[in-house]
N, C-alpha and C positions, 0 to 999 in steps of 0.2 A: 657703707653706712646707709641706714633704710631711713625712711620717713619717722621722725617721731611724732607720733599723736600723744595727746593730753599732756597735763603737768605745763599749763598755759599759764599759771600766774607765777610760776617758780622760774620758768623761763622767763616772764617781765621784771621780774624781780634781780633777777643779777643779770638781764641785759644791761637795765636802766641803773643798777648800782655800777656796771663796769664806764658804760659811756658817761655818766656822773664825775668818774675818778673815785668812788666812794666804794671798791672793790677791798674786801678783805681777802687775807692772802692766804684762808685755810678756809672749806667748808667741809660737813659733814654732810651728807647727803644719805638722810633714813628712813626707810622704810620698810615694808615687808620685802620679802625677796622676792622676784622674779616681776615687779611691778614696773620696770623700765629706769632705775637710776643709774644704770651703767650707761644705756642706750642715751639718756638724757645727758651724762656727767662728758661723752663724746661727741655729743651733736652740741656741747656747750662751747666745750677745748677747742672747736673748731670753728663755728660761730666766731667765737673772740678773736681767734687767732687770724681767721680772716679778714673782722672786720680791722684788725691795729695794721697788719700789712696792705690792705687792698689788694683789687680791687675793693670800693665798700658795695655792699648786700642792701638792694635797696627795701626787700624783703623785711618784717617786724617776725620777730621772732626766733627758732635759730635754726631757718632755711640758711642753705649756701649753694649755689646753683651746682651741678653736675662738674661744669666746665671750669670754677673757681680754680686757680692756680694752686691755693693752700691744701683745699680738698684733696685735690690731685699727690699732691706731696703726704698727706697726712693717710690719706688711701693705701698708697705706696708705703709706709713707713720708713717715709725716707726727712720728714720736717724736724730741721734740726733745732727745733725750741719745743717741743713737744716728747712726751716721753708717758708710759702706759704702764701701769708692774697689775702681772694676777700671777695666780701660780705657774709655774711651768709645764707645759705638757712635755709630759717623759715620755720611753717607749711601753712602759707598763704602766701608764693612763695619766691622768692629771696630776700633780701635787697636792699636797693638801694644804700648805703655806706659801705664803711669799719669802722668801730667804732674805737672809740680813745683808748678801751678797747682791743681792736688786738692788736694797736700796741704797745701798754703796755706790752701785752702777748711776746712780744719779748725779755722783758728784761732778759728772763733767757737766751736763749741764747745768749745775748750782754754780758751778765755779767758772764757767766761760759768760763774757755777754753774749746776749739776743741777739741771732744773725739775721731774721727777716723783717723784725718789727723789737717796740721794747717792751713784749709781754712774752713772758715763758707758761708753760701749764703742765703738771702733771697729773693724772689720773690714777687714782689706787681702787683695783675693783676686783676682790673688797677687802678692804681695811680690817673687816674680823680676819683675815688671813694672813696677817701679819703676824711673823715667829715675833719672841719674844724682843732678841737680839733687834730684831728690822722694826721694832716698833720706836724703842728706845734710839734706834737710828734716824730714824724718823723723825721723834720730837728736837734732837739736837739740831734741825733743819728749820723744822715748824719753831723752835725760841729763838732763831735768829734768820727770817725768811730774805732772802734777796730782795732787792727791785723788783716788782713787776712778774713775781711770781706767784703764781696760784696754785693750789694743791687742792683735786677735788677729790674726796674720800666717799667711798659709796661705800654704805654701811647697814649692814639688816639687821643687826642687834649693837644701836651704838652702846649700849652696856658693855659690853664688853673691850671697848678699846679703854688703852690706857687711860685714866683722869686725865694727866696732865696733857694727854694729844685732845680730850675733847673742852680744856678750858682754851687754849690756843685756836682754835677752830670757834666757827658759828658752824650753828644745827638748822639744816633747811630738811622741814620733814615731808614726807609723799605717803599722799593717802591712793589707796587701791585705785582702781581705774572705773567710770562708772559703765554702764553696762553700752551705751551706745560708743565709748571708745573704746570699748575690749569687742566689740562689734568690726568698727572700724581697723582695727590691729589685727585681726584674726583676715580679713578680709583681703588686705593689702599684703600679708603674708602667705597666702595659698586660697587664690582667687577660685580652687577648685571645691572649695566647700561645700555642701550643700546649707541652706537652711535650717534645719532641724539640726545636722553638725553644730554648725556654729554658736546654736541656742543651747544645745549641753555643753560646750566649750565654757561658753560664757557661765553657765552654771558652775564648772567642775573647777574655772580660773578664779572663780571671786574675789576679781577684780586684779588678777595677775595673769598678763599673758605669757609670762613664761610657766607658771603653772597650767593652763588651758594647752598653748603647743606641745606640751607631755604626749597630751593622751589623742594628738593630731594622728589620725590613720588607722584610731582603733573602734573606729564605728560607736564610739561612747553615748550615740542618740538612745540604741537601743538600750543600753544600761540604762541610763539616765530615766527612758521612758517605763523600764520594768520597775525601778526604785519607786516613783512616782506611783506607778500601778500600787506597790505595796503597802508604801505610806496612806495611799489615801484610801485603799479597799482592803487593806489585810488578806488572806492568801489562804481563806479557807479549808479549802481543797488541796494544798499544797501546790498547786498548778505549775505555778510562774516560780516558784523557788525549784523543783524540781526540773521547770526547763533551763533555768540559768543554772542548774548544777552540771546537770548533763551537758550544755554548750559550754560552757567554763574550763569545765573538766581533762575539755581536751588536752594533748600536746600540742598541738598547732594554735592554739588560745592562748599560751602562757602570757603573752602582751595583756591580753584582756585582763585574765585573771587577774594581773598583777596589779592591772588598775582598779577593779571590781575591791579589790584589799584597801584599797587607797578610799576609792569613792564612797563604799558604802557607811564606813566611821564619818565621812565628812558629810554626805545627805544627811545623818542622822544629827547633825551638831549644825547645820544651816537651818534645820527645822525646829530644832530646839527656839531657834533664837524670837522665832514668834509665838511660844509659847508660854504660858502662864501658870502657876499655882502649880495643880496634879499632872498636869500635863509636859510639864516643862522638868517634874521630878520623875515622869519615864522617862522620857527621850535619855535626860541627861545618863542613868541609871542603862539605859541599854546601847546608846554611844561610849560608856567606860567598860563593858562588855564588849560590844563590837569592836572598841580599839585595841584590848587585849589581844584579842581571837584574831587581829590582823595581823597584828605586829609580830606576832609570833608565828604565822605559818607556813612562811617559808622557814624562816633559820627554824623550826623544828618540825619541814619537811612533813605537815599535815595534812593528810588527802584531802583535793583539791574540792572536788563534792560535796564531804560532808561543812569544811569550808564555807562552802558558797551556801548553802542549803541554810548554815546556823545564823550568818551573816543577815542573809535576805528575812530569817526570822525575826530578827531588831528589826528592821526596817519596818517589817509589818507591823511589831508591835506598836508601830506610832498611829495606824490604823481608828478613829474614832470608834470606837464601844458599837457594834452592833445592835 
């Protein structure tokens, strides 16, 4: 478990509601993906569980030292009041659900008391991955929750879980990360960054560091700095679209490209967002262009060049009027 940064009043908020006694025994936990509510929803499960057993954490917040005995247990996966479901990793990659058979797996500990303390915790991450079967399984848990149990549901489109799982639950929602803690997170996660890396990370994550560690190793300064280049000088000469076709292009780029497809639709829709009136009716008009032209070239295997070449063209055209 690494350091969590930000999401500091959501951690005050069900510290102070658990030491209160005033702990509800379902949350939702929503946001956008890759913003840290998983990384939060287990540095919570642990926090708690720490603090009901002891030692107590004289720490505010939801530090728990290295050397905590719970940690230790819960590190290991061996703490028997705690319990974790995401999909399975198979040998032909991850799942795409959580199975009805997970959350059946929980009946032992629904049905046994708390061996270390009298709080139990489960973690679901994420609850949109729950089959149909395991959700309905689910609720029959959440309409009649144990003692001392808590269920934390990390959720990136709570639309789509069942009604009846999100009337049974409170909604703790999480806003993106601001740019000095996606600063921070990037930093503490690969101290080898340079500067300028971390400044298009923090650009390319807006405000998710699991979207910014994507594109960690793929020198994204330089895109970022050619986008910019074209956004704000248009590309005359063809210059800079011409050199990102040719680097791009490569085989040994395919990482790059791959992001160049991702990145250049999303510069063009972050820039949008400070724009106005006629200006704000190009971006939009050549960001649903460039998202076309992305999304589709790989699955219809479109030379990489011309690609990159038509791509870098939106970009420019957000260029002010000569």
């Amino acid at each position: 478990m690494t350091t969590l940064l930000g999401h500091d009043a959501q951690a005050r908020l069900l510290t102070q509601a658990a030491r209160g006694g005033r702990m509800h025994h379902g949350w939702i936990l929503a946001g956008p993906r890759g913003i840290g509510k998983g990384s939060f929803a287990r540095a919570l499960a642990l926090r708690l569980l720490a603090d009901a057993a002891g030692p107590p954490v004289e720490e505010d917040g939801l530090f728990v030292p290295e050397n905590h005995p719970i940690r230790r247990l819960i590190e290991a996966a061996a703490h028997p009041d705690y319990a974790e479901l995401a999909p399975l990793e198979k040998e032909t990659g991850t799942a795409r659900n959580i199975s009805v058979d997970q959350v059946r797996g929980l009946q032992r500990l629904i049905q046994s008391a708390p061996s270390l303390s009298s709080r139990r915790v489960v973690v679901i991450d994420a609850a949109d991955d729950l089959e149909r079967g395991a959700a309905n399984a689910l609720l029959k848990t959440l309409e009649e929750p144990p003692a001392d149990m808590l269920f934390l549901l990390v959720s990136h489109a709570p639309g789509r879980l069942l009604p009846t799982i999100r009337s049974r639950c409170r909604t703790l929602r999480f806003d993106p990360l601001d740019a000095a803690s996606m600063r921070a997170v990037l930093k503490a996660t690969d101290d080898g960054l340079s500067p300028q890396e971390i400044d298009a990370l923090v650009r390319a994550g807006d405000g998710s560091p699991g979207q910014a560690l994507r594109y960690a190793g793929l020198n994204l300064s330089d895109i970022e700095q050619a986008l910019a280049s074209l956004a704000a000088q248009g590309d005359p000469g063809n210059h800079v679209r011409l050199a990102l076709a040719k680097a791009l292009s490569l085989k040994s780029a395919k990482p790059r490209y791959e992001a160049f497809l991702e990145r250049a639709p999303a510069y063009i829709a972050q820039s949008a967002r400070s724009r106005q009136g006629r200006a704000l009716g190009v971006a939009l008009d050549h960001w649903e262009k460039a998202r076309h032209l992305a999304g589709g070239a790989v699955i219809l295997s479109l030379d990489p060049a011309a690609v990159v070449f038509e791509l870098a063209g939106h970009v420019a055209a957000l260029a002010p009027p000569g």
